[in-house]
Each structure stands twice: as structure tokens, then as C-alpha cells.
N, C-alpha and C positions, 0 to 999 in steps of 0.2 A: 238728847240727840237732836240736832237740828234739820233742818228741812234740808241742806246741799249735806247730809250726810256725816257729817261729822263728829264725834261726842260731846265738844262742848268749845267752849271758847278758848278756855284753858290750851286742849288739846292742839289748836291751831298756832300757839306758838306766837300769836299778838299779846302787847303788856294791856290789862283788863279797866284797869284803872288807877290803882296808884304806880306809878312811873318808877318808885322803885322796885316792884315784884315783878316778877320774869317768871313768865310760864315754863313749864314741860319742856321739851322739845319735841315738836312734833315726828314720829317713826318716820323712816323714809319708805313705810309699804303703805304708812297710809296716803303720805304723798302720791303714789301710785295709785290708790284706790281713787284718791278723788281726783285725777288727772282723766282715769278711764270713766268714772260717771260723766264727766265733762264732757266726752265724744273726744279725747283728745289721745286716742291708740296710736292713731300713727307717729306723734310724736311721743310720746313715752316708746315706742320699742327702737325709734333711733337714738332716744338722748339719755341711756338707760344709763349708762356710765357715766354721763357725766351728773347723773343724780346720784352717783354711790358716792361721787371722790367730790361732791357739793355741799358745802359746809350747809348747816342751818340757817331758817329764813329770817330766826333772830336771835341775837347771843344772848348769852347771862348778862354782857352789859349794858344791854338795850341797845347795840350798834349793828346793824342790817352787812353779813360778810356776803358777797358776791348774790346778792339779792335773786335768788331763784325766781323769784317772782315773775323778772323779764324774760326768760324762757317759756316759762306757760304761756300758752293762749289765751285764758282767764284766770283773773285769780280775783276775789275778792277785794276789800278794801276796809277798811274801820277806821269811825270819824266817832271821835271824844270818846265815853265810857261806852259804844255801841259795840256787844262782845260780837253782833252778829256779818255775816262778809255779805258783802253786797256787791254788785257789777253792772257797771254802766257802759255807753256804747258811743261811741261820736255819729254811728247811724242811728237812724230814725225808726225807734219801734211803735208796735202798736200800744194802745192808750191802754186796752187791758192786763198788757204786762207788763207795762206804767205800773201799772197800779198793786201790781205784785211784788214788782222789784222795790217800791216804797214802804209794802208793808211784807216782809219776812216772815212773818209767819201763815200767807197765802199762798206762798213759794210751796210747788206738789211737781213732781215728773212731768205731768205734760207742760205746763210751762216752761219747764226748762229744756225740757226735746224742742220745742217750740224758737225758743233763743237761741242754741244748738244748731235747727237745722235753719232758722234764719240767720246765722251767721257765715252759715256756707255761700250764701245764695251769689255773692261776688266774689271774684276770682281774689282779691286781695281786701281784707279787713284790716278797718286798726281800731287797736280797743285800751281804751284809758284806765289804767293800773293805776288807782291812788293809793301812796303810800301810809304807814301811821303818821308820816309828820305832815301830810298834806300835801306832799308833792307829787305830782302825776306824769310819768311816764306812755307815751305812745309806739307801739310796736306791731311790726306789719304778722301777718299771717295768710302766708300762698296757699293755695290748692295742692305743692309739692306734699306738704308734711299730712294732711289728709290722702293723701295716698300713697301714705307710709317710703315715698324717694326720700333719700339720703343724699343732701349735697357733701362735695367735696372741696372744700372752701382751702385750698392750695392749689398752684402749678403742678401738673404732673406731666405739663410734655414742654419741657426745656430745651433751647438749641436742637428742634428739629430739621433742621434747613432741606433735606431731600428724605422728603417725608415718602415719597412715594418707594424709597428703600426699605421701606420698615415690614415688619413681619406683620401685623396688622391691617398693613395697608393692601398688603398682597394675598386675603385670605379668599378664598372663593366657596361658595355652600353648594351642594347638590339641589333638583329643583325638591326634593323631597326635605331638603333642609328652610323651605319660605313655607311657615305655616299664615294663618290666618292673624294672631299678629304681629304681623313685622308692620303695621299702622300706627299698631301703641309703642313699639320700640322705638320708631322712627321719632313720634313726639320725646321720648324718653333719652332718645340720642339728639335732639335739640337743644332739650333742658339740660346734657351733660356738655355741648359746645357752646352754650349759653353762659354757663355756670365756669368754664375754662377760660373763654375769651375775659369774662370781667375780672375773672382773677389775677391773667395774664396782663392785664392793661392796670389792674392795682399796683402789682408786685415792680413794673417797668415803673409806673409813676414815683415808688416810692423808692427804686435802687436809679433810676437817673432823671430826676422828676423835672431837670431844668433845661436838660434835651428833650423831654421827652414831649412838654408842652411848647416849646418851641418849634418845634416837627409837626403838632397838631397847627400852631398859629398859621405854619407853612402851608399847610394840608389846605385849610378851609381860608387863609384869608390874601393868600401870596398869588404872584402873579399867574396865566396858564402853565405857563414853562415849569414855575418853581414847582408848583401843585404835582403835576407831573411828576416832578423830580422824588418828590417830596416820597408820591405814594408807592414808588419804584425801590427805594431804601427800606419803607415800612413793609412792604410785602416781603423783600429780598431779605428781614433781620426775621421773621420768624410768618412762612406761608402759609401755614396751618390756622393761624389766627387771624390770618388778615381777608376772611369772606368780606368784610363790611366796605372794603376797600375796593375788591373788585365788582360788587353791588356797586358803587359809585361809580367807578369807571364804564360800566353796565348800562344806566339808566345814561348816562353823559351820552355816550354811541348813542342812545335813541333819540335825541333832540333835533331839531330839522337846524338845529346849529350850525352850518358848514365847517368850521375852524375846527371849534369845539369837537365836534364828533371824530374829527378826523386828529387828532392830537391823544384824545380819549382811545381811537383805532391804534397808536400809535404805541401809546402808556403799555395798552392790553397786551401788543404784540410784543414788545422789550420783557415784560412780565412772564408770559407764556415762553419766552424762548430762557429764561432765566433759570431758575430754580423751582418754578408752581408746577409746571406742565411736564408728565413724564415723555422720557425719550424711547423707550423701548417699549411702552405697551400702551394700550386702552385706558382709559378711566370707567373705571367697574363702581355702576350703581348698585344702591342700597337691597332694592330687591336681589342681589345674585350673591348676597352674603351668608354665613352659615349663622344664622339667627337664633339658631335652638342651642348656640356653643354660650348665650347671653341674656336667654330669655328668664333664667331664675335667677341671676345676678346682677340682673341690670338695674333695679333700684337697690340696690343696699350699696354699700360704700368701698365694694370693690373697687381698687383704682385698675386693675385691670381689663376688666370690664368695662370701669370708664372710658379707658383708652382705647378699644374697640370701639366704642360707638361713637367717639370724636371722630376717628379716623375714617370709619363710613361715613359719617354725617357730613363731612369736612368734603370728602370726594364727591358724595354723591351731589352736593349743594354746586361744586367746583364743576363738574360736569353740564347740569343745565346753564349755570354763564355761564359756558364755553358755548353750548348749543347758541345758546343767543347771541355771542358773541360772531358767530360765522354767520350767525342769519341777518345781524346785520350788517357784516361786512360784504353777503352778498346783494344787500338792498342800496349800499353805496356804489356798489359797482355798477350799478344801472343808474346814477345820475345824471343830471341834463349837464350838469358841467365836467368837461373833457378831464381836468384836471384832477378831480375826486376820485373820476372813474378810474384814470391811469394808477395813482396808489393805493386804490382799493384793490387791484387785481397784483398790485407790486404784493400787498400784504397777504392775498390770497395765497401765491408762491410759497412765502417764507413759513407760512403754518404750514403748509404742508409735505414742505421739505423737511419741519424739523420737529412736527407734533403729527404722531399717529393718532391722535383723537379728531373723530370727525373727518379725515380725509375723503371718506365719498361724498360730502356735499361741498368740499372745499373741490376737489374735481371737478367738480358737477358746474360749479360756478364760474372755476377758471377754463374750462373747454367750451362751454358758453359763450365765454366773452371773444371766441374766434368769430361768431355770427357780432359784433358788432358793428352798428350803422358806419361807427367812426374808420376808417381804415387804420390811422394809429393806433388803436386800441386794440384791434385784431392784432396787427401786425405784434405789437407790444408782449399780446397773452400768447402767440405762437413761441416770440422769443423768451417768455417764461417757462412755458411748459417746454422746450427744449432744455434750458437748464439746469430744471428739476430732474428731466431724464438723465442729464448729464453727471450729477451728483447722486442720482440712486435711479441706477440700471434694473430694479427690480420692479421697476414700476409702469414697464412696456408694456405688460401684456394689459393692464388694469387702462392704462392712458387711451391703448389702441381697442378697447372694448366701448371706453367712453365715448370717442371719438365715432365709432361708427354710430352708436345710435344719433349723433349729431346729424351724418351724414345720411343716414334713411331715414330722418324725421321727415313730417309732411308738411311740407309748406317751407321748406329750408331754404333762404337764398343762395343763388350760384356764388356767391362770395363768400358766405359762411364754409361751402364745401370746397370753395377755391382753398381756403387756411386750413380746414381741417385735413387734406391732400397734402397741404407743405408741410405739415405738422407729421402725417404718416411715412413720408417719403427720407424724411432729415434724422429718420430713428438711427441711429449706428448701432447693429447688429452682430452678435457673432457667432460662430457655429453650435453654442450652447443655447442658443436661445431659437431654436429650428421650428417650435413652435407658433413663437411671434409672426416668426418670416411667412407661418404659412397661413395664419390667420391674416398678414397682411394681404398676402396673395389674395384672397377672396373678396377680402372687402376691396381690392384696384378692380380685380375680373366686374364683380358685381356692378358697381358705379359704372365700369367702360360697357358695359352692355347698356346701362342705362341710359347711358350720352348716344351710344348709336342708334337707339331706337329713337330720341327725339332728336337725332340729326348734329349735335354741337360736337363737331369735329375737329373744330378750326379755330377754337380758343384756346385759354392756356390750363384750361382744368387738364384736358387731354393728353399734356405734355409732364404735366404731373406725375398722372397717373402711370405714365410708361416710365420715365423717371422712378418711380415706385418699386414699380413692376422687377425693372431692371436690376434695381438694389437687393429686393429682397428673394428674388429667384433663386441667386447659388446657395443660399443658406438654408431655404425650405421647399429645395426639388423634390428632397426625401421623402416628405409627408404629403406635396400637395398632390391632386390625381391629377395624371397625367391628362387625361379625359377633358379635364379645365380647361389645361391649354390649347389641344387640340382643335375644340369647340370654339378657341376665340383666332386659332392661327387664320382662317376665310378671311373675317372682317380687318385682322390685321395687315394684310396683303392688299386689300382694298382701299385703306383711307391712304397707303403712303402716296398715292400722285396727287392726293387732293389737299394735304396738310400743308403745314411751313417746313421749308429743307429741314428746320433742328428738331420738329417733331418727326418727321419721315426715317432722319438717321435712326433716332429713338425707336421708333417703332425696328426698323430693322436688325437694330440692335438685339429688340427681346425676343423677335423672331430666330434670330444667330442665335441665341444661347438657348433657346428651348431648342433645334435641332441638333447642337452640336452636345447638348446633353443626352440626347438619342442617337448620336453616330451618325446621325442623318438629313444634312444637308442638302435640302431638294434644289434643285435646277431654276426653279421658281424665284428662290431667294437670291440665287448668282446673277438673275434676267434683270428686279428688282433693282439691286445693289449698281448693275453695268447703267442705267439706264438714270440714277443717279449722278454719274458721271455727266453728263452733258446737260447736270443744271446748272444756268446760270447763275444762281443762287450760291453755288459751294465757291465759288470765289470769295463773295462776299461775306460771308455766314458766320457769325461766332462757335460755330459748331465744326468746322472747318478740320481743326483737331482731331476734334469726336469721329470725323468722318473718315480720318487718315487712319488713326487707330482702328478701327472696326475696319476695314478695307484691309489693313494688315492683318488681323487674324482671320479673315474668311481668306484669302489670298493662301496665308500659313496652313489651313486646311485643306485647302483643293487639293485634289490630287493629277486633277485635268491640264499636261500643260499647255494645250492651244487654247483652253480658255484664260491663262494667269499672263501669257503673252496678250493674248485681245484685252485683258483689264490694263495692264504694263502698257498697251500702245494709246487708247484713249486717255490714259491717264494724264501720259508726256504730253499727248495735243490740247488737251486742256489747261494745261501748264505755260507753253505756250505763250501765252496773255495773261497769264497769271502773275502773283506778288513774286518777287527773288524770296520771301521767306516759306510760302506755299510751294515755288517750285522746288525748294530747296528741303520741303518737307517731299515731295516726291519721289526727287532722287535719290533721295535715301530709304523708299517704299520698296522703289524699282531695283534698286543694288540687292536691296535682304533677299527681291525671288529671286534675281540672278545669280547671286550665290551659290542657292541650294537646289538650282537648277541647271546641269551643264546644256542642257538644250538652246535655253535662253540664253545663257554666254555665249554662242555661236552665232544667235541673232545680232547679239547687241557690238558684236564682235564686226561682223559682216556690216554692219550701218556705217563701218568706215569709210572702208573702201577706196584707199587709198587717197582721201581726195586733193594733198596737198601735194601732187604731183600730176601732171599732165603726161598721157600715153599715147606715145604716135604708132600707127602699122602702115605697112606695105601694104598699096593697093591690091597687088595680085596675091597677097596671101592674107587678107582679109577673109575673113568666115564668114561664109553664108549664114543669117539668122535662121536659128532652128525654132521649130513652133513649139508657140507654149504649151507646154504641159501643166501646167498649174494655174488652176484659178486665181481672179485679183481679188485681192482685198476688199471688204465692204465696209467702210468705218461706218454705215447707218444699221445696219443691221440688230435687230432686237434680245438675240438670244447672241450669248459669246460664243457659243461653241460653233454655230454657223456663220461666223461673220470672216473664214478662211484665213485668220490671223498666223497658223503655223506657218505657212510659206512665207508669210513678210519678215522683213530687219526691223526694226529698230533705225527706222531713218529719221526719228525728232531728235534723238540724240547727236545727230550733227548739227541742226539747228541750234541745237541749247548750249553746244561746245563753244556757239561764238556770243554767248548772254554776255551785257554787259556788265553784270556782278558779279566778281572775281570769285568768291564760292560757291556760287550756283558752276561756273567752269573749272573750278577744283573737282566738283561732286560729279561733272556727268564723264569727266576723263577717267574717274576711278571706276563708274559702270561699267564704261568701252572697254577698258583694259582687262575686265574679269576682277577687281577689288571689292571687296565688301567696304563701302563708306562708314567708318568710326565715329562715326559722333552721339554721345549719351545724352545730350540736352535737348529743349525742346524749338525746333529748328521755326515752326510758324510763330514762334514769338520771339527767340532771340536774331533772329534777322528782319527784323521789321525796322523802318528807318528812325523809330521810336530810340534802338536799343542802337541802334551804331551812333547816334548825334549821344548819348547817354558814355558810351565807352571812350567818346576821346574828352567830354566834360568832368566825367568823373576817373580819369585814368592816372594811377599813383604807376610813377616813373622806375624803372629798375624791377618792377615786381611783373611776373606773366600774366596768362590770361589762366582767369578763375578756372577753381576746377569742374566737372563737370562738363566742360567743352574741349572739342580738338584742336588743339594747338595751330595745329596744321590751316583747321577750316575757318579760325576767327582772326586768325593773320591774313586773310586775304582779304 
């Protein structure tokens, strides 16, 4: 019996001396036995098979069949008639067991526990195998096969292309399923994406090997573009396998590179919007997996198993570059060069339109960039986040949450809160979304108290805000308290003589629909509204429109008619000196109440009064003037209802009978007469001298006038 255990020379299956006798053949348990004194368990219980179906380590005619030998860890060696195995190391032992391994028959256990556990000590050994004919063999030994893992040395995830389809991919654990280790799993699902990727990039090398390194030459040695190109095909033929790729495109973003990073932003984003990035859910990390479905199966040679912990390993690794990827595309958004900045927040858009991972700090970054120094940049990311909202309507309430904390942050500039207002105001809302509407409500209330308290009335935040206001009220009257409004109608009735005419309309505007949402139209707002009329502003005003519309429905509300005659009579005189397309937006104001009013048709009826005829009488039967009975007219007067309008006619209407714009004098003969004026189109822009020099330039001969207008009114 020798000192490594064995019975004798013979038994080990080496020719002893003469080159024609052939030993025994060694059992294949004792194979086993001396594999396990070796320290070598972990490999015998994975390679147990292939030691039953493994021929002998030498034949009867002294020729070596599939040399077992390279398998073991260690194996002996015999040089000329030395019947005894010896083992040598390309590392450096100590001089004591030098000197054991020289003489064989000093060789005892602890020496060789000794060799053993010194051959552990680095993560990879190689130990030189000499053969009987003197040739020597070199072969690695990981850490894997000491802790008994089983690689799987094939492909097992083929043509995955929309990996995040897969049943694996989608598993989720209870927190009662992440015990203490999903640390060593984690290592263990490395070693099984380790072990995937090299096989994966074998099996390509060796089924299209003259594409396949042609694509690599591309990768590492081709121009930016190509490179690009190159890694967008490689990811896009199998995503599963391509970490290493978007590691590169990773570390690329991070280089203070301008070009580079931003081409690298570019790669990432083409990539992510492709086939890597799912479209309906989350990227689910490692911790939130069912780990104890894997934890007795994860090192033996399960391909099942295997393919669970690819598929976490794979996401979970996919997820942090992603985290990095948005973290630095929000550190490009803040560059000193305008041009970085503007595609950085272009690219911020498109992830978040179209990859639910990571949305709240993609948010976060694009509501952000409305506080930008640059006004293009602002202006830019307002028109992004509009059409984010515009492609996915579910993301109002999330946008307008972010927004507010932009707008009650501390230290926020009035311009940042200027775009973060055009941002809440341009929302398009519908009666399903009543909640939105009424959270915007609070955030306009809130801010409008804040401006009134330090005075800024008279910019254009203010016109925003009622612009806001205005949009979002019919949608979320339901929810908001009415209490809100109440509490701001004082101050709203106070800035309108101090604002610009188009914020005053505004304001009076939100005052109109919160009363007329309560059936209760105060006196207050008709005094307001009359008193508007005699600004010189509403001639000139782009709001002009705005003002005729709102004037028509508080008009279509009253029920007062000596007040709807006093708005009807200041209206005309203001009209007066006004545009033929203004006056012509009146008379058609002035026709709808006379309409629906016969009291007024008798005014506007009486403003004639005969005047294209001259009436002589007889001196002696001429009529004594009788005293007046009725009070005159007050056209200064502040409140409508006392400015004694019911007794007067309608006498601008003979004025205006002789305008020298022929349908301005179409429009005011159909008042006098009692006709409601027909025209659907909008009268203060298509009679402006813009649109008549436009109608004989561009007028196609034999054909009428478009539809939409009255025939009648656009021929004159």
C-alpha cells in the first residue's frame, strides 16, 4: 500500500517496466476513492457519469483512450521504472514539501492536506499532468467545481428576442420568499450568465464565424456611426446576452466626451425603444424573485433553473444601466452647451413615452428643465411634456402633481413658474378626468393668492392663471368646494380695473361661470362688465373676440331688460369709431337681444323714425309741447340699471345705417327692421381689410362664397 492510498503500482493501471506487460485495470471505485482523498468531492459527484461511460486510463495495448487523467484535478505521473505517482505544480511550494514530493515514501496526510489546501488558496490553479511518455499537459481548476456547481457547457436560451415575454421573466416572490441567501444565489446566477454568454458567443463564432468577427472588427475598430450601428444589430439578434454591450454604451455616456456621449445617449435610446426595454411593466430586481423556487437546484445542472437565474440576473443587471442611463442623461441636461441640453431633454421625452422603467426621475428631470436659464430650453420641455400628455392622457394627474411641487418649491424663479402655469393650463381635459380638473383648481387658487399677497398683478403669470382657472372649472365644479371660490371672488373683482383689458376680460370671465354655476349672477358683475365697455383698450385688444363672446352670454342670462338695452346702447356708441369688423361683430351682439326681446324691437324700431321724409304742420294746429314725463338718459352713469336706458331708442342705429361699409349697413337695417342677422362665421376677423384685399387675390371665378358665411353679408 502506498502512501496516496493505493495497493500497489500494478493496481494504478501504469506499464511498471517492461513496455510489453500491462497492468490490471484499475476499478472504477477505486478511481473514486482516490479522487475523494484528493479533496476532489465536488468534482466526482458532478462527473460521476462520465466516469462510468470512461474507458480506462490505459489499455491492454499500452495506448491512453480518452485519457481520464485531464479531468482530475491531480493525478500522479511516472518517469522510467518509478512504479510510484508523483505531482508537481507550476506554483511555488514550500521547500518542505519539496522535499516530500522528492522522496515518496515521506509523503503522510498532513502533507498532503497541506498541498490540498494550498492549492485552494487562488481562485484558478493549473497543475501539470505528466504523462508515461513524458508529455505534459496543463489544465485550469476554478473555485466552481470545489463548491460542487455544475456548469452547463450548451445554449439553453435560443432566439429569445422579447425576453421580457417569457414565463421566467415574469415570476415575482413574496417578501417571505428572499431569505438570507439570495447573496450566494445572486453570485450563482452570475456564474450561470457567465457561463451562457461564453457559450452563446462560441456556438455564433462557430455557426457564422465570418459575420460574426466581422461585426466584432465593426464594434471595436469602425468609425462612431458604424460602432453604433454595429452594437444596435448585436443587441437587437439576441438582448439577453448582450449586457457587455450595453456596459459599453454605459461607461461611453459617462466620458466628459460631448460627441461621443451624446451618440452613445442616442445608441442607448434606439436600443431601449427596440426589443431590451419592456413596454407594459417595470423591470423587477433580483431581490423581489421567488428564490426558494431555486435555491436547492441552483448549482446542479438543472437547465431549468439555469434559466431562472439568467433571466433575474439578466434583468436585474439591465435595470441598474438603465438607472445609470437616466442619471446621466439627466446630468447632460444640465450642460453649459444649449445644444446637449435641447437633445437631452428631446431623449428624456421618448423614454418616457415609451419605457415605464424609471419614469419618476425621467419626470422629475423633464419638469425641471421648465426652470431653465435658457428660455428655448424651457419653452422646448413645456413643448415636450405637452406631447407626452398628448400621446398618454393617463399621465395628467402624475405630470400635474410634479409640477406643483416645482411651483411651491423655495427659491423658484417667476419664469420657471411662468412655464410651469403654460404647462398646467394647455392640459386638455374631459369630464372623466374631474379629478385632474380639481386638483388644478387648487394649485391656480393657491399661487393667485400668492401673487396677491406680494402685489404681481400686472404680469403675465396672472393671465395664466385665470386662463387655467377658466379651463379647468366646468370639468371639476363637482369636486372643488365651493368655499374656494367664494374666498377668491373679493380679490377678483378688485384687480379687474387695475390689469391689461385681456386679463380683466379673463378674470371676468371666471367670475361669469362660477356665478352662473350658482344661478347667481350678482349686480356687481353687470356694473364690472358695463364699465369695460368704455375702455379704450377693447378696440384695440386681441381679446376683442373674447370680449364679445362673454358679453353675449351674460347678455343671454339677464333677465333685466332696461339693463340689456343700456349694455345694447353703450355698445353701439362705442362702435361708433370702431373697426367695420368690430362694428360688425356688434351688430350681430345687438340683433340676438333684439330678437329675443320684443321690448327692444320697439326701441330699435322707434330709432327710425321716419327720417327720410320731411313733415310740415299747420301753425294753428300745431301742439303745445307737453312736459316731460320721463327722465333723460345718462350714458355716464356706473350701475346699468340706473342709467334710465328703458325710455331711450336706439338712436346709434341711424348713425351706423349710413357706415361707409356696405355690411356694416346690411347688418344694422336687419336690427331696425326686427331680423335676427344670419351669419355663422367669425365677423371680427373675417371683415378686417386683411381678409377683403385676400378675397378678390385669391377668388376662383364661377364658384360662391365659402361656406360658413352669409351670402348675403360677404357680397356686400
Amino acid at each position: 500500500m502506498s502512501a496516496l492510498g493505493l495497493a500497489d503500482s500494478k493496481d494504478v493501471g501504469f506499464r511498471t517496466g517492461n513496455t510489453s506487460e500491462v497492468s490490471e485495470p484499475l476499478k472504477r471505485k477505486e478511481v473514486r476513492s482516490y479522487i475523494e482523498e484528493l479533496g476532489l468531492k465536488g468534482y466526482s459527484s458532478v462527473n460521476n457519469k462520465e466516469l462510468e461511460r470512461e474507458p480506462l486510463l490505459m489499455g491492454p495495448t499500452g495506448r491512453t483512450h480518452n485519457n481520464i487523467s485531464s479531468k482530475l484535478n491531480s493525478v500522479g505521473r511516472r518517469k522510467g521504472n518509478d512504479s510510484q505517482v508523483r505531482r508537481t505544480s507550476t506554483t511555488k511550494k514550500p521547500s518542505d514539501f519539496n522535499a516530500n514530493i522528492n522522496n515518496p515514501s515521506n509523503i503522510n496526510s498532513d502533507s498532503l492536506q497541506f498541498a490540498h489546501n494550498h492549492s485552494r488558496k487562488n481562485k484558478f490553479k493549473q497543475d501539470r499532468l505528466v504523462g508515461p511518455n513524458g508529455n505534459s499537459n496543463i489544465i485550469r481548476r476554478s473555485n466552481k467545481q470545489s463548491t460542487g456547481y455544475a456548469a452547463i457547457n450548451q445554449v439553453i436560451l435560443k432566439g429569445v428576442s422579447e425576453w421580457y415575454e417569457h414565463e421566467f421573466a415574469l415570476e415575482l416572490g413574496s417578501s417571505g420568499d428572499r431569505p438570507g441567501c439570495s447573496d450566494g444565489l445572486r453570485a450563482i446566477a452570475e456564474r450561470r450568465y457567465s457561463d451562457e454568454v461564453a457559450a452563446y458567443k462560441a456556438w455564433k463564432d462557430g455557426r457564422h464565424k465570418s459575420s460574426s468577427r466581422w461585426m466584432d472588427s465593426v464594434a471595436q475598430r469602425g468609425t462612431l456611426s458604424d460602432r453604433s450601428a454595429a452594437l444596435i444589430i448585436s443587441v437587437q439578434d439576441s438582448p439577453i446576452h448582450s449586457l457587455r454591450h450595453i456596459e459599453y454604451l454605459t461607461n461611453s455616456l459617462k466620458k466628459n466626451v460631448r460627441r461621443e456621449g451624446l451618440v452613445a445617449a442616442e445608441t442607448l435610446k434606439d436600443i431601449c425603444l427596440g426589443n431590451l426595454m419592456p413596454k407594459n411593466r417595470k423591470l423587477i430586481p433580483f431581490s423581489k424573485r421567488p428564490i426558494l423556487s431555486v435555491t436547492s437546484s441552483g448549482l446542479s445542472s438543472d437547465v431549468t433553473a439555469a434559466r431562472r437565474l439568467i433571466f433575474w440576473h439578466f434583468e436585474d443587471r439591465l435595470k441598474a444601466f438603465y438607472e445609470v442611463y437616466v442619471a446621466e442623461l439627466g446630468r447632460k441636461a444640465t450642460d453649459t452647451v444649449v445644444a446637449t441640453r435641447r437633445r437631452a431633454v428631446g431623449l428624456l421625452r421618448e423614454l418616457l413615452q415609451n419605457v415605464p422603467e424609471g419614469e419618476n426621475v425621467l419626470l422629475e428631470h423633464l419638469v425641471n428643465k421648465l426652470g431653465d436659464p435658457e428660455a428655448k430650453i424651457a419653452s422646448f420641455a413645456l413643448y415636450q411634456l405637452l406631447q407626452l400628455l398628448r400621446e398618454l392622457p393617463s399621465l395628467k394627474g402624475v405630470v400635474a402633481k410634479e409640477t406643483e411641487r416645482l411651483l411651491f418649491r423655495p427659491n423658484v424663479s417667476a419664469k420657471a413658474q411662468y412655464y410651469s402655469v403654460c404647462l398646467l393650463n394647455q392640459m386638455e381635459l374631459s369630464n372623466d378626468e374631474c379629478e385632474v380638473a380639481s386638483r388644478l383648481l387648487f394649485i391656480y387658487f393657491g399661487l393667485f393668492t400668492s401673487l396677491i399677497k406680494r402685489g404681481e398683478v400686472e404680469g403675465k403669470m396672472l393671465g395664466g392663471l385665470l386662463s387655467g382657472i377658466s379651463r379647468a372649472y366646468p370639468y371639476g365644479k363637482e369636486i372643488a368646494d365651493g368655499s374656494l371660490l367664494e374666498s377668491h371672488t373679493d380679490s377678483l373683482f378688485r384687480v379687474v380695473p387695475f390689469v391689461p383689458f385681456g386679463v380683466g376680460v379673463q378674470a371676468l370671465n371666471v367670475l361669469f361661470q362660477t356665478m352662473d354655476w350658482r344661478s347667481s349672477v350678482s349686480d356687481r358683475f353687470y356694473s364690472a362688465l358695463y364699465r369695460r365697455l368704455l375702455d379704450p383698450r377693447f378696440q384695440r385688444s386681441r381679446r376683442s373676440s373674447y370680449f364679445l363672446n362673454l358679453l353675449h352670454r351674460a347678455l343671454r342670462r339677464d333677465v333685466s331688460v332696461p339693463r340689456v338695452k343700456a349694455f345694447a346702447k353703450r355698445l353701439l356708441q362705442g362702435a361708433l369709431w370702431a373697426a367695420p369688423a368690430l362694428l360688425c361683430g356688434a351688430a350681430i351682439l345687438v340683433s340676438s337681444a333684439v330678437a329675443s326681446r320684443p321690448r327692444l324691437r320697439h326701441a330699435a324700431a322707434s330709432g327710425d323714425a321716419s327720417d327720410d321724409e320731411e313733415r310740415f304742420v299747420d301753425a294753428d294746429k300745431e301742439e303745445r309741447p307737453r312736459p316731460a314725463t320721463r327722465v333723460a338718459y345718462n350714458p355716464l352713469a356706473v350701475n346699468p340699471l340706473y342709467c334710465r336706458a328703458d325710455g331711450a331708442a336706439l338712436w346709434e342705429l341711424v348713425a351706423l345705417r349710413r357706415h361707409f361699409h356696405p355690411s356694416v349697413v346690411v347688418m344694422v337695417r336687419d336690427v331696425i327692421s326686427g331680423r335676427k342677422v344670419d351669419y355663422t362665421g367669425d365677423p371680427v376677423v373675417d371683415f378686417t381689410l386683411m381678409k377683403f384685399l385676400d378675397r378678390f387675390a385669391f377668388r376662383n371665378r364661377g364658384k360662391g362664397v365659402s361656406s360658413g358665411r352669409s351670402r348675403k353679408y360677404a357680397k356686400s
